[in-house]
C-alpha positions, 0 to 999 in steps of 0.5 A: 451657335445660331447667335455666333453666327449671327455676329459673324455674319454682322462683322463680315457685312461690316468688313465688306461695307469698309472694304467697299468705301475702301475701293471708292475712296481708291478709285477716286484717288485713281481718278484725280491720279490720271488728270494729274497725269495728263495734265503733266504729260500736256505741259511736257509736250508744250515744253514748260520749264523745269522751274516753273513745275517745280515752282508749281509742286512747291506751291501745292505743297506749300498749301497743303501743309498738314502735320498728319498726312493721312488717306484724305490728305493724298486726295487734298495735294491731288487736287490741289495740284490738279488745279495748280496745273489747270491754272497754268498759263500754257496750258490756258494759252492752249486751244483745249480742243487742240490739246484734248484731240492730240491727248485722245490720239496717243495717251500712254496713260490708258491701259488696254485690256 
């Protein structure tokens, strides 16, 4: 009995090890989920044309081609587009500070509890 118990406790550390990874792999995804956003919603208000995000997707996508998209794959287009978007001539023609000042003032993106 002594000994199950001791191979239970061994497989509920080891669950809650892969849960931990789990839950840092998520808030990063999260992370690189929010500057996409705000990345976005930068361009929306600097008013850039429909085709050039679309020509930005498909370049993301274009270079992320993969046959098995798995967990790691969503975080390679997250940040394969998030530096797409970076790379974006409206947002470099923007003074950052003017941008991230009006960002911080009204950000629907942040969830107050």
């Amino acid at each position: 009995e002594v000994q199950q118990k001791a191979e239970e406790t061994e497989l509920l550390k080891m669950e809650l090890q892969m849960l931990e990874t789990e839950r840092v792999r998520l808030s990063l995804v999260e992370e690189k989920l929010m500057d996409v956003l705000q990345l976005l919603q930068q361009l929306r208000d600097l008013n850039i044309s429909k085709r050039a995000l679309g020509k930005i997707l498909l370049s993301t996508l274009e270079s992320c081609r993969d046959p098995h998209p798995g967990k790691a794959h969503l975080f390679e287009v997250l940040n394969t587009l998030y530096h797409e978007l970076t790379t974006c001539e409206l947002l470099e023609s923007q003074p950052l500070e003017k941008a991230q000042s009006r960002q911080a003032l009204s950000n629907p993106l942040v969830i107050s509890c």
